[in-house]
LUMMAR-234221 format. One record per residue: x negated, y negated, z of N, C-alpha, C, O in turn. Coordinates in steps of 0.05 Angstrom, whole numbers, padded with zeros to 5 digits, always signed. Layout:
XYZXYZXYZXYZ...
//
This chain:
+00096+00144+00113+00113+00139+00136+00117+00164+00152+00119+00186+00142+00117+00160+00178+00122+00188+00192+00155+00183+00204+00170+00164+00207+00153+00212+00208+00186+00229+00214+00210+00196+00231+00231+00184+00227+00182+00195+00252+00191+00172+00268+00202+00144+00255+00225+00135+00256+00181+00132+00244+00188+00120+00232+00220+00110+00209+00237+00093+00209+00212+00131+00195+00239+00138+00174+00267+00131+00199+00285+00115+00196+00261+00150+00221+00287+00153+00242+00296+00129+00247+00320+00123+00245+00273+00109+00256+00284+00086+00274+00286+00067+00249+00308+00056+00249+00271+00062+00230+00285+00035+00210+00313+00047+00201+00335+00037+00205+00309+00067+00191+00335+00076+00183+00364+00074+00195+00386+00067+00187+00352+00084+00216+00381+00067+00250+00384+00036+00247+00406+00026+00241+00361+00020+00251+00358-00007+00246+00368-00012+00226+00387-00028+00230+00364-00005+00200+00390-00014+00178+00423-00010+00181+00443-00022+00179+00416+00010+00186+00448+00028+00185+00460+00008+00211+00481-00003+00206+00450+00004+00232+00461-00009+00255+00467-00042+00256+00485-00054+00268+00444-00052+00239+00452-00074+00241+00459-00091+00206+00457-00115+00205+00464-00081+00192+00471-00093+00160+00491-00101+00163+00497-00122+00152+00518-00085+00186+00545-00098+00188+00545-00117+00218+00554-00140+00218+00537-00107+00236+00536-00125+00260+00522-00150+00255+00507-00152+00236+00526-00168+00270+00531-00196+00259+00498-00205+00279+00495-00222+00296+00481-00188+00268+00454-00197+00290+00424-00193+00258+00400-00194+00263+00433-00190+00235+00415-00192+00219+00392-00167+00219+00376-00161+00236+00395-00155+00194+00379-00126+00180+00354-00133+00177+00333-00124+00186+00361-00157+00157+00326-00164+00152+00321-00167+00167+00307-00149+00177+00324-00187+00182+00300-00204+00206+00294-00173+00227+00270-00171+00232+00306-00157+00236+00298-00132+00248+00277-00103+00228+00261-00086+00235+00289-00113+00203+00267-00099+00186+00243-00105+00181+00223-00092+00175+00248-00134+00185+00212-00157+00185+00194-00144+00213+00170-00137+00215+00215-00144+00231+00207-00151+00264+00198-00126+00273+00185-00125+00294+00205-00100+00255+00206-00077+00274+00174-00071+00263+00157-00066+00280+00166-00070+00236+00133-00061+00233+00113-00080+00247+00090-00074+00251+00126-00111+00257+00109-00124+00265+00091-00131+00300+00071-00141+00311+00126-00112+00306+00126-00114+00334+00122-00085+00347+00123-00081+00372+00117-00065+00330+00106-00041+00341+00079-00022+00322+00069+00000+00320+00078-00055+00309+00052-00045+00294+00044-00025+00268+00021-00020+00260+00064-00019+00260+00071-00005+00235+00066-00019+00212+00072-00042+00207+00054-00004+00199+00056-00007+00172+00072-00022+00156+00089-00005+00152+00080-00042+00143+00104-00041+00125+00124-00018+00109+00113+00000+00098+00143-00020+00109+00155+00010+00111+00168+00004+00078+00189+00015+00070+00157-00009+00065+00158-00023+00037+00176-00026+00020+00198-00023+00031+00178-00034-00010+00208-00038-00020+00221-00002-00028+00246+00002-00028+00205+00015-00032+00224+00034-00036+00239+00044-00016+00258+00059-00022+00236+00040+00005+00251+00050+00033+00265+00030+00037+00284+00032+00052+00260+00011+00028+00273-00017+00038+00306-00016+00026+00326-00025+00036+00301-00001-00004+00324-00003-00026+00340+00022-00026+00363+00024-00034+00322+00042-00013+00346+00065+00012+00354+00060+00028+00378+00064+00027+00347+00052+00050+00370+00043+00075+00385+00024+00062+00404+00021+00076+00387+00007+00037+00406-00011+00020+00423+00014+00011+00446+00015+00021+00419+00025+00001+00435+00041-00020+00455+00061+00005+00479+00063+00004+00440+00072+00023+00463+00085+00047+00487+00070+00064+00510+00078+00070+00470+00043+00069+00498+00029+00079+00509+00022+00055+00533+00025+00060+00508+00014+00034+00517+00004+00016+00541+00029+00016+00563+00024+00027+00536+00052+00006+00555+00080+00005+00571+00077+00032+00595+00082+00028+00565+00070+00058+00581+00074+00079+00604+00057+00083+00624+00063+00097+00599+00027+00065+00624+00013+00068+00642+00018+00049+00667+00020+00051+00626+00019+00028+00650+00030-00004+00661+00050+00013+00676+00040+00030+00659+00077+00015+00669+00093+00033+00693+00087+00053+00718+00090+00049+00681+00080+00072+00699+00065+00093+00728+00058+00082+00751+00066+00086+00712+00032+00061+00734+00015+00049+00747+00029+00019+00760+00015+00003+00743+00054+00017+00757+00061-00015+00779+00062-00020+00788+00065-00043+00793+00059-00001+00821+00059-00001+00832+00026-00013+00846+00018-00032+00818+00014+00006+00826-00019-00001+00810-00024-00036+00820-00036-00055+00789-00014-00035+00777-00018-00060+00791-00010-00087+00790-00021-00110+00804+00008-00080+00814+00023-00105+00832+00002-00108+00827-00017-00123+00863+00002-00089+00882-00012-00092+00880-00044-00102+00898-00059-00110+00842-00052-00098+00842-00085-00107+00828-00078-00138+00826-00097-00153+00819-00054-00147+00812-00060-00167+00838-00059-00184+00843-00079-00197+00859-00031-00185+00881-00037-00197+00886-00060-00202+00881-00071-00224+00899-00071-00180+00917-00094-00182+00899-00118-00190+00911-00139-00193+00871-00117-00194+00855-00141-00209+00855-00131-00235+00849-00148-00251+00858-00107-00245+00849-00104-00270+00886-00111-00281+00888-00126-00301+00897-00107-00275+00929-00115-00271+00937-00142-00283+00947-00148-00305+00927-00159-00258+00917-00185-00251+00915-00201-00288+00928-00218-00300+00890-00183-00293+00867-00190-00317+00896-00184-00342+00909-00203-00352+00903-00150-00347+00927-00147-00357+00947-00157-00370+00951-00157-00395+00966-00169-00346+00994-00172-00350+00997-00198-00325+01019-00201-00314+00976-00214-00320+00984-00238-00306+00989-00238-00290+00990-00260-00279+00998-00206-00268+01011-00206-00242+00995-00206-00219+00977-00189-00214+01001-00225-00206+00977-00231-00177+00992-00227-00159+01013-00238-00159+00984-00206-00133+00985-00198-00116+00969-00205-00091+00949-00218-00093+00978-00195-00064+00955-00203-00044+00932-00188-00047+00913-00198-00034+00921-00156-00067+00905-00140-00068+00892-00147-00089+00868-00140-00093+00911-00165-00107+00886-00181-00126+00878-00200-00129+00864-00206-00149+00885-00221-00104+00882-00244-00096+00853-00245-00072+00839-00262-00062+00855-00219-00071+00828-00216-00051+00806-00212-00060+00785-00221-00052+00811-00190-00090+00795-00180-00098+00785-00194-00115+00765-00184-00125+00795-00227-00127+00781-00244-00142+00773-00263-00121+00758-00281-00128+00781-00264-00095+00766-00276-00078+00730-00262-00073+00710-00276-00070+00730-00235-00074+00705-00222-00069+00688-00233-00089+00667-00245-00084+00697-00229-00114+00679-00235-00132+00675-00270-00138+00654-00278-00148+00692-00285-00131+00690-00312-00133+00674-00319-00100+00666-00343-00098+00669-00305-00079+00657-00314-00060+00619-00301-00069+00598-00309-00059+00621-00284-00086+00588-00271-00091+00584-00285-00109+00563-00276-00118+00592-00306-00123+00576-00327-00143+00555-00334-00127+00533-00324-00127+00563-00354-00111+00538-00372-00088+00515-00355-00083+00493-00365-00088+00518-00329-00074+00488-00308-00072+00479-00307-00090+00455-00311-00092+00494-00299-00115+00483-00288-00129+00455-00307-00145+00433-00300-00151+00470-00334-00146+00454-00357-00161+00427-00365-00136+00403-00368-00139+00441-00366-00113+00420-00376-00092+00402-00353-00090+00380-00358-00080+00406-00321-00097+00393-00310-00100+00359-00308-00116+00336-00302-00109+00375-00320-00146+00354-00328-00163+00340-00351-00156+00316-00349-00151+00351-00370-00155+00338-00393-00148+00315-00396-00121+00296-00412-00124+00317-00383-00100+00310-00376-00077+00288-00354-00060+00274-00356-00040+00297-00326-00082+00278-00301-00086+00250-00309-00062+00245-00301-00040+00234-00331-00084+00208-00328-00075+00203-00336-00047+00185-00328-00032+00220-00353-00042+00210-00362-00004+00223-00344+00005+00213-00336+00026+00243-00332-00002+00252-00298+00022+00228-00294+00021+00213-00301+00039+00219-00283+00000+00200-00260+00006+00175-00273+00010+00156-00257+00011+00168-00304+00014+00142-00318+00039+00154-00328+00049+00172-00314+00057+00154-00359+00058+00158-00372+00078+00174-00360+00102+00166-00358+00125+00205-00348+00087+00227-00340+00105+00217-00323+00118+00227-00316+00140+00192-00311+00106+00196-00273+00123+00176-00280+00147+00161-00263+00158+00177-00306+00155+00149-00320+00182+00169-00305+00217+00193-00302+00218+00157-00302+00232+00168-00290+00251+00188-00308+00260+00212-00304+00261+00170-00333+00269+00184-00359+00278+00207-00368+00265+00221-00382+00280+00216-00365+00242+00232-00378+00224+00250-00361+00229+00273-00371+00227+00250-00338+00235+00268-00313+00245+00284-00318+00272+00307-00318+00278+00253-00326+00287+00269-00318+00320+00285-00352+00314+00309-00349+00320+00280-00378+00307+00294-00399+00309+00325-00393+00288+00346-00404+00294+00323-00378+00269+00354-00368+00257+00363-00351+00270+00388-00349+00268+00353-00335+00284+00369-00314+00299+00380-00333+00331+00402-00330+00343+00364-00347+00336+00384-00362+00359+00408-00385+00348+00431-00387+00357+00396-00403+00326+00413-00432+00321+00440-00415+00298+00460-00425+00290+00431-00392+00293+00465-00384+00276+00473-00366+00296+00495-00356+00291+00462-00357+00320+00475-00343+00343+00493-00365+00352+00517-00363+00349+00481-00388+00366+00500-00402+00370+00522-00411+00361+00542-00415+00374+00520-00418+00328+00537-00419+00318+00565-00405+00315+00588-00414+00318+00558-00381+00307+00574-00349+00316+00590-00358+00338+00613-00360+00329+00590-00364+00364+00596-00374+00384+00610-00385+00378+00632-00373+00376+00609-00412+00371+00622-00433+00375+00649-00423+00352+00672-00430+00358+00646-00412+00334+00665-00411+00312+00681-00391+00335+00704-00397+00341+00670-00374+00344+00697-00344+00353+00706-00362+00385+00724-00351+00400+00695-00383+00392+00708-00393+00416+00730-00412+00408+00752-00413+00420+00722-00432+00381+00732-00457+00384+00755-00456+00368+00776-00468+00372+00746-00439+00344+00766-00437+00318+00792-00426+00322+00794-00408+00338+00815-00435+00309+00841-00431+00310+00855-00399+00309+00876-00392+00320+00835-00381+00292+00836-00351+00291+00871-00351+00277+00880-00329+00271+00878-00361+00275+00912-00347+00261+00919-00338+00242+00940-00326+00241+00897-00342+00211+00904-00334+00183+00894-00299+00182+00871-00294+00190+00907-00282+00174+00905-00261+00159+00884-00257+00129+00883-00276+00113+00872-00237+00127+00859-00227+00106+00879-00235+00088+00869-00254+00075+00903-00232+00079+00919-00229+00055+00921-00260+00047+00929-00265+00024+00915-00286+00067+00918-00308+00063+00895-00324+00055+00892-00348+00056+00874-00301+00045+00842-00307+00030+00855-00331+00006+00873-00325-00009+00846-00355+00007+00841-00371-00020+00818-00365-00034+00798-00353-00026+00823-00373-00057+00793-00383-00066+00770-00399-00056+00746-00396-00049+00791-00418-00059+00770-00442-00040+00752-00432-00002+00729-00435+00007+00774-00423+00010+00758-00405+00027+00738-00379+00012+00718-00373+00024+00742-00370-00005+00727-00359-00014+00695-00362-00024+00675-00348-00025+00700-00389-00030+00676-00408-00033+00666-00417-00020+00648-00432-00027+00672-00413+00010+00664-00427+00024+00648-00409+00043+00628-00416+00055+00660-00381+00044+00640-00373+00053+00624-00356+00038+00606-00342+00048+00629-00357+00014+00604-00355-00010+00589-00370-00008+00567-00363-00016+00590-00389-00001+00565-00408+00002+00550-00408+00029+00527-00418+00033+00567-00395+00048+00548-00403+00074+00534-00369+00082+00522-00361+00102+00543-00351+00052+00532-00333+00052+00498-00331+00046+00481-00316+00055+00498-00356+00023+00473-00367+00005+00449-00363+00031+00426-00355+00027+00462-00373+00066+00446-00383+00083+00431-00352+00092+00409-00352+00103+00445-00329+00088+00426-00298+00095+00407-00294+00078+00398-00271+00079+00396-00311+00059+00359-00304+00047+00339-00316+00063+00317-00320+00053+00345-00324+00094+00337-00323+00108+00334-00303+00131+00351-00297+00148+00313-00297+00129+00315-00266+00152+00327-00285+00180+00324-00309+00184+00340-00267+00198+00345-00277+00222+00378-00287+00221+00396-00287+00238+00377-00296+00194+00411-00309+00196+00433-00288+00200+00452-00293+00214+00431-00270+00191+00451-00248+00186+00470-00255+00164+00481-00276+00164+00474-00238+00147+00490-00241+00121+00523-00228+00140+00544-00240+00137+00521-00207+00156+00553-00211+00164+00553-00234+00178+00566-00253+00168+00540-00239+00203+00545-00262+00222+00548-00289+00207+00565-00306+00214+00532-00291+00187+00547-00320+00178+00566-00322+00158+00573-00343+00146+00574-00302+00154+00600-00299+00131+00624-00298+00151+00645-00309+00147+00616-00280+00177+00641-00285+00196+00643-00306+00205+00665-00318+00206+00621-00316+00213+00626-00350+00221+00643-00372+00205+00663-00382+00214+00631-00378+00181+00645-00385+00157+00675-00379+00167+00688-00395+00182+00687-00352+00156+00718-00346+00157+00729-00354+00181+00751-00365+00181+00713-00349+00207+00718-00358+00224+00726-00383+00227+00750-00390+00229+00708-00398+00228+00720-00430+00220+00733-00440+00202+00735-00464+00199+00744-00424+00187+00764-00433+00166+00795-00420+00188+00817-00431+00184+00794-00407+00201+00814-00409+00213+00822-00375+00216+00843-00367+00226+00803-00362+00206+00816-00319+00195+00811-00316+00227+00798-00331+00242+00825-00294+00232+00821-00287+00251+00796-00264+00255+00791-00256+00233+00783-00253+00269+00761-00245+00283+00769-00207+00254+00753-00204+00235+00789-00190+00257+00798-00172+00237+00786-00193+00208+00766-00189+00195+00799-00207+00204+00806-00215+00170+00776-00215+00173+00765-00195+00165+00758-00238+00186+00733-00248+00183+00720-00220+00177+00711-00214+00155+00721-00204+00199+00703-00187+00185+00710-00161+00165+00694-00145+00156+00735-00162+00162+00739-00146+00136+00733-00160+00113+00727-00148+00093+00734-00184+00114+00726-00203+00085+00696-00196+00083+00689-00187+00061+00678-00199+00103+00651-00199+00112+00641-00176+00092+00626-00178+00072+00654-00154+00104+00645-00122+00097+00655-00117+00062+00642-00102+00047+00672-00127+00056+00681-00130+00031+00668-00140+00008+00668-00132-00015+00651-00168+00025+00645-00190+00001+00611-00172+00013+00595-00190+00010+00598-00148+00022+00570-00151+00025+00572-00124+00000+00552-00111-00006+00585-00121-00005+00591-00095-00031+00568-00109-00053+00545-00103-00052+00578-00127-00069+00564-00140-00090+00539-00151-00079+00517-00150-00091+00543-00162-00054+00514-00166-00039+00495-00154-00044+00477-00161-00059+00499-00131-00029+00482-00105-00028+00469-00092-00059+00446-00088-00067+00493-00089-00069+00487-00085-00098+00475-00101-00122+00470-00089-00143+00471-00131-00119+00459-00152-00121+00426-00141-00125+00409-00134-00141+00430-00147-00093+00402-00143-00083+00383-00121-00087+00360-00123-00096+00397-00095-00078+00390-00071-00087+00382-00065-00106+00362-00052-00110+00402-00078-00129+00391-00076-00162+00361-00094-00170+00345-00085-00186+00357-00125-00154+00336-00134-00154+00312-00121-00150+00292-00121-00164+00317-00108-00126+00298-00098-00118+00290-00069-00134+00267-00060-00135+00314-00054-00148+00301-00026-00159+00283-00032-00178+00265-00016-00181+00283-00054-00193+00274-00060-00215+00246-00053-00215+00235-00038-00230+00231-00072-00190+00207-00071-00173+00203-00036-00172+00179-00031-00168+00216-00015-00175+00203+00009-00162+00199+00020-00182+00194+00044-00179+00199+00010-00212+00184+00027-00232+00164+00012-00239+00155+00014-00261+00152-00008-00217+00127-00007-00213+00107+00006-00199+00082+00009-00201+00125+00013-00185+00101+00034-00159+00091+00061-00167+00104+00077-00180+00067+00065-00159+00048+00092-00176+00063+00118-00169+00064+00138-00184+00074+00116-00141+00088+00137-00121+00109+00135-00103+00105+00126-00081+00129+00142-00112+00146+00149-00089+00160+00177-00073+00172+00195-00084+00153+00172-00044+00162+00192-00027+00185+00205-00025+00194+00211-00003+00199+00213-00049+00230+00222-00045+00239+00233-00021+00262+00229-00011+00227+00242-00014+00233+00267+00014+00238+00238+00042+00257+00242+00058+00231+00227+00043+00233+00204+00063+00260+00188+00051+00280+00187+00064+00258+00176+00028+00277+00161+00018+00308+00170+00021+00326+00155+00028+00311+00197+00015+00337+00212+00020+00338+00208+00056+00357+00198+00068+00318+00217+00065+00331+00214+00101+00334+00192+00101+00353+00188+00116+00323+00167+00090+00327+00146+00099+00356+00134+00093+00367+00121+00111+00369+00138+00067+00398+00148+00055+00418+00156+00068+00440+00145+00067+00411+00177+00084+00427+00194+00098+00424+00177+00126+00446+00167+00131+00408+00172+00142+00414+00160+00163+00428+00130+00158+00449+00118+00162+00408+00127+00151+00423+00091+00147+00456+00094+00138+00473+00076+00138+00460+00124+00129+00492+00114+00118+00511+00124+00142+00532+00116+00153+00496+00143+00146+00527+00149+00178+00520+00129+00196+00539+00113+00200+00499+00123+00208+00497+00105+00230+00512+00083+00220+00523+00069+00237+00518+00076+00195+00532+00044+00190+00564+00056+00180+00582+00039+00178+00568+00076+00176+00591+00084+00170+00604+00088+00206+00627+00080+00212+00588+00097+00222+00597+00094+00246+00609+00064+00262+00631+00056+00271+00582+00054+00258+00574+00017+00267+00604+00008+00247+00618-00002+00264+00613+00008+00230+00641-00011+00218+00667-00002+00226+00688-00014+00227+00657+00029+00236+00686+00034+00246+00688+00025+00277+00703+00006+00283+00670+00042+00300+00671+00021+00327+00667-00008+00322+00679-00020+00341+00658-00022+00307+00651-00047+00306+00681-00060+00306+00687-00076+00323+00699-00054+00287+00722-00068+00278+00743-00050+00299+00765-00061+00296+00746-00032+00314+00754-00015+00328+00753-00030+00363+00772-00025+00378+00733-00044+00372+00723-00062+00394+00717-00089+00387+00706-00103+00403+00724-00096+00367+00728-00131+00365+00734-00152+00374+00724-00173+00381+00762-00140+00371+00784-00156+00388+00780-00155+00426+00786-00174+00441+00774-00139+00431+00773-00139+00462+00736-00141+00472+00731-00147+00495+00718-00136+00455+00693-00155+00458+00693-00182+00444+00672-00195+00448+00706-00191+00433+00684-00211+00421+00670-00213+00405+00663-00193+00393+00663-00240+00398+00623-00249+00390+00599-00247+00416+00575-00242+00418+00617-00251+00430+00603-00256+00467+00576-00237+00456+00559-00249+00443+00573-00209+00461+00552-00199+00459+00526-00207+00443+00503-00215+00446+00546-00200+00423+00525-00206+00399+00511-00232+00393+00492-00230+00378+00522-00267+00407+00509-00288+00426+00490-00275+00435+00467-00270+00426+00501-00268+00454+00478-00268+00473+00452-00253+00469+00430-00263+00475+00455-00231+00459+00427-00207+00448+00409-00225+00427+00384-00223+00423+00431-00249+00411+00407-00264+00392+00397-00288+00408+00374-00295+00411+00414-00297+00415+00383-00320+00438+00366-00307+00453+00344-00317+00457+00373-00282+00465+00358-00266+00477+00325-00261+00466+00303-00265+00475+00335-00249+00443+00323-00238+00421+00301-00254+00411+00277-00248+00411+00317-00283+00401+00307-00307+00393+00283-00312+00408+00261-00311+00398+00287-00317+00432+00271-00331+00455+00236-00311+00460+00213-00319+00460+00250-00282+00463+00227-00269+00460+00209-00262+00442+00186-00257+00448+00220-00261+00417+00205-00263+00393+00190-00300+00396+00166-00304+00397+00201-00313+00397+00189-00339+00406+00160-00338+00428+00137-00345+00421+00167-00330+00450+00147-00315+00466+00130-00298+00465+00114-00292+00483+00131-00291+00447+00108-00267+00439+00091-00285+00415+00068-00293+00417+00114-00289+00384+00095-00306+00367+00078-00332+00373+00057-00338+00361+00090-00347+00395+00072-00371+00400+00049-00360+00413+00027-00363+00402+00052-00347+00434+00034-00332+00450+00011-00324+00436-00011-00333+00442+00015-00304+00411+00000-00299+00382-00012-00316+00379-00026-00317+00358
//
């Protein structure tokens, strides 16, 4: 991989793993559409591992206080709103985790087709939409159920499709359960912890197959991918409320349409 390279996927992860416009489908799209190489699973499972560090980070404060009070919880029976969340996280990453296994092999064919990308990146754009226009927005993070928990554990199952976005349809989800635009995506960023680490762990497994790996790339790729997304969660949740989904609509039909235009064209 050259210097360049490393720079721009690495931005591409770090920028979009939390914004609600989809990592993979831009990690598929970016070697295909400027002709690059595949930038393969060991780099793939560094830009994982940097944002992964940038939300723990972000969020260690909230993390610490939900593990207490769940190990508490587990303890002495006492349930709180910090441990009512924090068994929501883990009762919302069942659904991945199983649809993970079950699923694996079409991520990595069928799903990873351009087309199948640019048509998820517009029909869950719209979606996105319709949830941050239509939906009621009034419940708070602290008013996480289970059952919402499950629910958007399950419509999390729908990001082993490149293009869908694992935040964008987890916010959607909360969204239409009624969280407001904050809760949605603090739940989002919360519940992609075990995600990430899910996945990540799937995938390390795979790298004590490979004859060689580039350490020297893998660390920049680490290091970028984690400030650029340590940045991206704090403006992101910092301009929410007074942007919108509006944008982030619009850039994926955008998006959608021209990747459409180019693959048919192909």
């Amino acid at each position: 991989m050259t210097f360049i390279q490393i720079i721009v996927l690495a931005l591409v992860q770090g920028l979009t793993e939390f914004l609600p416009i989809s990592s993979s489908g831009h990690l598929i799209l970016v070697p295909k559409l400027s002709d690059w190489p595949d930038q393969g699973l060991a780099f793939d499972v560094a830009v994982h591992v940097g944002t992964l560090s940038a939300v723990m980070y972000y969020f260690r404060k909230d993390i610490i206080q939900m593990f207490k009070a769940w190990t508490k919880s587990i303890a002495k029976s006492e349930h709180t709103p910090e441990s009512r969340l924090a068994w929501s996280v883990i009762i919302g990453s069942i659904p991945v985790a199983i649809g993970g296994l079950l699923l694996h092999d079409l991520a990595d064919t069928v799903f990873r087709s351009p087309l199948v990308i640019a048509w998820a990146t517009i029909g869950f754009g719209v979606l996105l939409g319709l949830a941050d226009w239509f939906a009621p927005r009034k419940r708070e993070i602290n008013s996480m159920t289970w059952t919402a928990a499950v629910w958007v554990g399950l419509a999390q199952v729908l990001a082993i499709i490149p293009g869908t976005s694992r935040s964008g349809i987890t916010m959607t989800a909360a969204l239409f359960l009624g969280f407001t635009r904050q809760a949605a995506a603090r739940f989002s960023f919360l519940l992609s912890i075990p995600a990430i680490l899910m996945a990540g762990g799937y995938k390390s497994v795979k790298l004590f197959e490979l004859p060689y790996v580039d350490w020297l790339s893998l660390i920049l790729g680490v290091l970028i991918s984690a400030v650029s997304a340590y940045l991206c969660i704090h403006y992101f949740l910092k301009l929410l409320d007074r942007i919108g989904m509006l944008p982030f609509v619009i850039y994926r039909i955008v998006l959608g349409i021209i990747l459409l235009y180019v693959f048919i064209k192909l």
